[in-house]
N, C-alpha and C positions, 0 to 999 in steps of 0.2 A: 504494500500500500504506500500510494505516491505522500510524504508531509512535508506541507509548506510552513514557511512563518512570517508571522505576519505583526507590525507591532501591536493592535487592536480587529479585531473580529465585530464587526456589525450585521447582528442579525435582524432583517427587515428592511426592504429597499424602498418602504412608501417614505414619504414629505420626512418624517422624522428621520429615519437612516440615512437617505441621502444628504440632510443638512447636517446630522452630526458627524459626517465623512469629509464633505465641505470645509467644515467648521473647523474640524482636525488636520486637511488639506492645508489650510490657509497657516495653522500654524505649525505646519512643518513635519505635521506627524501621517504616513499613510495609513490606510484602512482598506479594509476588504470587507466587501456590505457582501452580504448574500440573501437570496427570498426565494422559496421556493415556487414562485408563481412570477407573473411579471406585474406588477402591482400597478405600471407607467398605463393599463387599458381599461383602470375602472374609472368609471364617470367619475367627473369633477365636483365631487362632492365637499370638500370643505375651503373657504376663501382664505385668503390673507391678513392678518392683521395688522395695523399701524407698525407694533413697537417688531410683530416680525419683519418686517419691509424695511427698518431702518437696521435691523441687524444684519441683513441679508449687504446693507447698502456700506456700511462696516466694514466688511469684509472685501470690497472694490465689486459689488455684483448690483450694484442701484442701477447702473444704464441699462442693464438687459433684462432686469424687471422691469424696471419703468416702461421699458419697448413690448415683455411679454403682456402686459395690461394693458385695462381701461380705467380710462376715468367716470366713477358712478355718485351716486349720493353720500352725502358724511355717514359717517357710519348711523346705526338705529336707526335712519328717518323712514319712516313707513308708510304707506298710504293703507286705508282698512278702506274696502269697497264691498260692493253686494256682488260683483262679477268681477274680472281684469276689464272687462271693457265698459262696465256698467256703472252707477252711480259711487262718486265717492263718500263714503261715510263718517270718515276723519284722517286726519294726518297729524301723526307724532314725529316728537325727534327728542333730540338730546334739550333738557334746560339748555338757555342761551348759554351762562358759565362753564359748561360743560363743553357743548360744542365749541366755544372759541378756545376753550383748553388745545381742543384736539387742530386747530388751525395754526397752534404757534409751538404747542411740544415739541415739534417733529423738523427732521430737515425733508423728509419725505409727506409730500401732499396723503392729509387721510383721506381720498376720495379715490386713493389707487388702489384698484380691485385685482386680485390675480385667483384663479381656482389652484386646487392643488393639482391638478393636471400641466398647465404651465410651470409651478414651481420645481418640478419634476424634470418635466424635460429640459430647465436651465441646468439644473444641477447634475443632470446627466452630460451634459456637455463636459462637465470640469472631473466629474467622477466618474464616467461610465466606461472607463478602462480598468478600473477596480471592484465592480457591480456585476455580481454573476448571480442571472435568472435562472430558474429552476435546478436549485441547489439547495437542497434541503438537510438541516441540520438536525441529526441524528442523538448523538450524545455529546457530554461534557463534561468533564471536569476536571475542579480547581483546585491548582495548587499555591504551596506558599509562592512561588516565582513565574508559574506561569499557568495558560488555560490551556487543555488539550482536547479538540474539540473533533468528531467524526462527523462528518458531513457523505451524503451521496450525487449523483447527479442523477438529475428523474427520470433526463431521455437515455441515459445509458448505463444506469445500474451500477457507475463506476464511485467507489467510496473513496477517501481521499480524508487523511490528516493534518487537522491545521492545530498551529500551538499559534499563540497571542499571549502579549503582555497581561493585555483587557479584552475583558469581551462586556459586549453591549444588549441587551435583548429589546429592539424596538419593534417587534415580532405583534405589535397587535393585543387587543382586548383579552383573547383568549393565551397573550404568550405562553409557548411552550417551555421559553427561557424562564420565566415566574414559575412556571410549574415545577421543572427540573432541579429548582432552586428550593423549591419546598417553601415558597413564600406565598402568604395569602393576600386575598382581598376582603376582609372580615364586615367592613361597614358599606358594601357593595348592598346600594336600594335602588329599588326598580319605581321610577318616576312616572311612566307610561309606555302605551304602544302606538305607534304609527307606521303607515305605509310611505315610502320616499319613491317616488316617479323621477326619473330623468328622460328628457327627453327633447326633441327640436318640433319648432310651430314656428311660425313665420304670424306675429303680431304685430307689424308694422312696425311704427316709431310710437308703441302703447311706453315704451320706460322713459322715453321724452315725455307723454303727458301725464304718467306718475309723479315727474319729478324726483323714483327712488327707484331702486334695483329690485325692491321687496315690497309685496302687496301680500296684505290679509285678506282671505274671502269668507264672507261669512253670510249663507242663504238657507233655504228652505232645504238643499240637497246638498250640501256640502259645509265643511268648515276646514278650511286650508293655508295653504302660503303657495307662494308663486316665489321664484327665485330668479331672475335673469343674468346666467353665468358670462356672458361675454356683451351684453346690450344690443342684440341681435337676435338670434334664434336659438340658442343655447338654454335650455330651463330646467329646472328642479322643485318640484313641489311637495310638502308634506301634506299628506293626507289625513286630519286629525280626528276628525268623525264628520258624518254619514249616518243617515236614516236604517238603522239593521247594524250598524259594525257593534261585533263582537266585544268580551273586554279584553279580550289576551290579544297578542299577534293575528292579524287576520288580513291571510294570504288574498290577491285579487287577482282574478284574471285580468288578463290584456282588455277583454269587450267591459268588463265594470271601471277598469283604469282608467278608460280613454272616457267612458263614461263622466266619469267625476270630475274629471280635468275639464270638457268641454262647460259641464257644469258651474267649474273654477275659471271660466276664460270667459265665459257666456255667451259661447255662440255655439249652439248641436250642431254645424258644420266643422269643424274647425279640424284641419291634418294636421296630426301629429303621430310623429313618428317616436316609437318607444324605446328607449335604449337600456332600461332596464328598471325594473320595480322590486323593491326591498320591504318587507314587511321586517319589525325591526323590535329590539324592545331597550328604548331608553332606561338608561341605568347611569347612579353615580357611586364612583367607590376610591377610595384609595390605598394600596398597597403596603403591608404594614412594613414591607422594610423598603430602600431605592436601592439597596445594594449587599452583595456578599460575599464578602472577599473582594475578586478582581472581576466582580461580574455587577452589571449595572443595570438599570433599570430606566428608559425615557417612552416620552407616551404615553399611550393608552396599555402598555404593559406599568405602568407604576400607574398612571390616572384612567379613570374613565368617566363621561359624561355624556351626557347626547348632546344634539346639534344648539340647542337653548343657549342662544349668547354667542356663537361660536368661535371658540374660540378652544376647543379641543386640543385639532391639529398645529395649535400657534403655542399653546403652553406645552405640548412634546417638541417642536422645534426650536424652544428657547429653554427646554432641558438641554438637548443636543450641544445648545453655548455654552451654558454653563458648565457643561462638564468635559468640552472637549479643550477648551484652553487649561484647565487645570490639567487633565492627562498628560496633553502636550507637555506642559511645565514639570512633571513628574518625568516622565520619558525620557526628555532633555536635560535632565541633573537640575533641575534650574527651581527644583523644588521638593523638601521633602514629601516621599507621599501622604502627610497625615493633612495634606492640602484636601485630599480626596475626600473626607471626613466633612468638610462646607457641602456637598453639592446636594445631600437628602434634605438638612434642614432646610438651605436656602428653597430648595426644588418644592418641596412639602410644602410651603409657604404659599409660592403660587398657587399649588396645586389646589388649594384650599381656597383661595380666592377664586378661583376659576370655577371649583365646582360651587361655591356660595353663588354666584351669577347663572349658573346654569339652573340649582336649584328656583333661585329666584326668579326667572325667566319661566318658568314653567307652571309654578303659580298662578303667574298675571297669563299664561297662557287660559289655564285650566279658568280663572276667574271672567279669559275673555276683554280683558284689560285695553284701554286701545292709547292710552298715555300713561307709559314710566312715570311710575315715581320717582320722586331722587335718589331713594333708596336704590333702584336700581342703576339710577346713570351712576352712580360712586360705583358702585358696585362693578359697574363695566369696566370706567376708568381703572379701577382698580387690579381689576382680574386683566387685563391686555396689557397696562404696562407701568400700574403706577403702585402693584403691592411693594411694601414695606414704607410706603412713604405716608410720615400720619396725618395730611392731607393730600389729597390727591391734584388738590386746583392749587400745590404750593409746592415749586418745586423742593428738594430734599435730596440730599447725601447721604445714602443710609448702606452699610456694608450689607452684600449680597443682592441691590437693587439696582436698575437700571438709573446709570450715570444722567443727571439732567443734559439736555439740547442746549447750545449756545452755540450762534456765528461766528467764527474766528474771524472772516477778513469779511471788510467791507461791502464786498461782492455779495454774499450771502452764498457762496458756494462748498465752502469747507464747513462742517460742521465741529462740535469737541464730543460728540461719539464717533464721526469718519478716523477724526485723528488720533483718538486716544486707539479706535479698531487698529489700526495699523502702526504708530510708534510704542505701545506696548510691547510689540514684537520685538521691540531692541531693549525694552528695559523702561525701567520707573519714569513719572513725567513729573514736570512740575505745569498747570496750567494756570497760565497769567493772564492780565487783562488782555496782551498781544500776542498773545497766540500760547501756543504747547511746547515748551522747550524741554529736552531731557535731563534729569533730575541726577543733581552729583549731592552728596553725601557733604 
């Protein structure tokens, strides 16, 4: 049996493995993601967030997100209608405090949308010479100095040993790495069920007269969401209830799918083509350890939550940050490993924020809500990029949190996340009122 080495083993090649390969790419350290599926062909089910788009942008990758998106509504803003094409019945958004937060936080415009389909295929670009499809990872384990892990290949049977410094499990809700590890999810509760539609309709210019990406429907035959992945033809709806639906999981054929949807669009003519339909069952939990040993945990294998808020796929990619610059620093001499020891608390942290918005989100679903309370815009703010900060509409220096946005040059084009992203890389900073100069003792 052929054994390779590798300094880090990433298992799972969706949005979180490929940004925490990226993210360890960038500082110097390779990786080898493996998934035993090709993950780059399920619909574009989760978007982008602020504070991930400016991490992404960190790291020198802002121009080709910026070019892989569109620009849509600030985040939250919602229109609630009785059809897509029918009367509107109100429009929400963020408090104005709120919304103008998210207009000056950032060096990245909050209005840029990207699905995790595009953020995949960016990062494929920079990692997809390390990213092996249909390689499924068989056994494990850890030692005091390294991982020794058996893997097979699906289309040809051929097994093959990898050791790793680290290994990673971003393997999914059901990780088989959490399982293997013997670690649970103890306070894992099931919030609800819904059906998720993706699929293509040709609606005109209906997201120019929303004014938002995201419309609520709510009629005699349906109660849903409308999604517009691309402000074109690209859509995803939750399906929340319906006249008969069951209380568990309940499966739909294609002729009730397309049903509901025309239902949800309001027009009984309407082509749409289906790209695939998920009955599903919302649940939030979190994992009672991130880590054991030299095995680690990001995602939805340490968190899980449904789509409510989303912001799922953004708090496993900004695990990926957090813990790929401290490996790197370990790996590199350039840090004791007892560095590694920050990344559950800090990680737990979010993680908790994230699922308190998810939770909370789901509420104001259930209650049918059609303007956030403030308790929820904090709650947003919070949970995408402002935990640990003990106001959110104030910026804050707080170990383990994301660093405040400030202009460095006149221009407004270097930010002090770009630069601290990148002169890190050489070592401590000192940041002055003129800019980031490197930090001497």
């Amino acid at each position: 049996m052929r054994t390779t080495h590798v300094p880090v083993l990433v298992v799972g090649a969706g949005p979180v493995g490929l940004s925490t390969a990226a993210f360890l790419a960038h500082w110097g350290v390779s990786a080898l993601v493996i998934d035993k599926r090709d993950p780059t062909t399920a619909p574009p089910r989760a978007g982008a967030s602020l504070r991930t788009l400016e991490i992404f942008r960190s790291i020198g990758m802002g121009e080709e997100f910026a070019a892989a998106g569109w620009l849509a509504a600030p985040p939250m803003r919602t229109v609630h209608k009785d059809s897509a094409k029918g009367n509107v019945l109100h429009l929400s958004e963020l408090p104005p405090e709120y919304s103008g937060r998210l207009e000056t936080c950032s060096p990245v415009d909050a209005r840029l949308t990207l699905t995790q389909r595009e953020i995949q295929r960016v990062l494929l670009r920079h990692v997809g010479g390390n990213t092996r499809f249909g390689v499924r990872l068989l056994d494990f384990t850890l030692n005091d100095d390294a991982v020794s892990a058996r893997v097979v290949d699906e289309q040809t049977g051929q097994e093959e040993e990898l050791t790793a410094d680290y290994l990673i499990g971003a393997d999914g809700a059901g990780s088989p790495v959490r399982q293997r590890l013997g670690i649970t999810m103890p306070d894992r509760t099931v919030v609800g069920h819904l059906t998720t539609a993706f699929y293509q309709a040709d609606l005109g210019d209906i997201v120019d007269e929303w004014g938002t990406n995201l419309c609520f429907v709510r009629n005699e035959q349906v109660y849903g969401t409308i999604f517009s992945k691309n402000g074109r033809d690209q859509w995803s709806s939750h399906i929340m209830d319906y006249p008969g639906k069951p209380e568990g999981p309940a499966e739909l054929s294609e002729q009730d799918t397309i049903r509901l949807l025309r239902a949800m669009i309001g027009d009984a003519t309407a082509e749409i083509r289906l790209d695939a339909v998920n009955a599903w069952t919302a649940a939030l939990g979190i994992a009672s350890e991130f880590r054991r040993g030299r095995a680690f945990l990001a995602g939805d294998a340490a968190h899980v939550q449904s789509s409510a808020g989303g912001l799922g796929m953004n708090t496993g990619i900004q695990d990926g940050h957090n813990l790929a610059w401290k490996l790197a620093a370990v790996l590199k001499g350039e840090s004791k490993p007892s560095l590694l020891d920050t990344y559950e608390p800090e990680r737990r942290a979010a993680a908790e924020a994230s699922l308190d918005l998810s939770r909370r989100m789901h509420e104001a679903y259930l209650q049918r809500l059609t303007d956030p309370p403030a308790a929820i815009a904090d709650a947003y703010l919070r949970a995408m990029m402002f935990h640990g900060y003990p106001d959110v509409l104030v910026d804050s220096v707080t170990v383990g949190a994301r660093y405040p946005h400030r202009w460095l040059d006149p221009e407004q084009t270097v930010s002090s996340l770009d630069d601290s992203g990148w002169r890190l890389a050489e070592g401590p900073v000192l940041i002055r009122p003129d800019g980031i100069v490197a930090w001497t003792a």
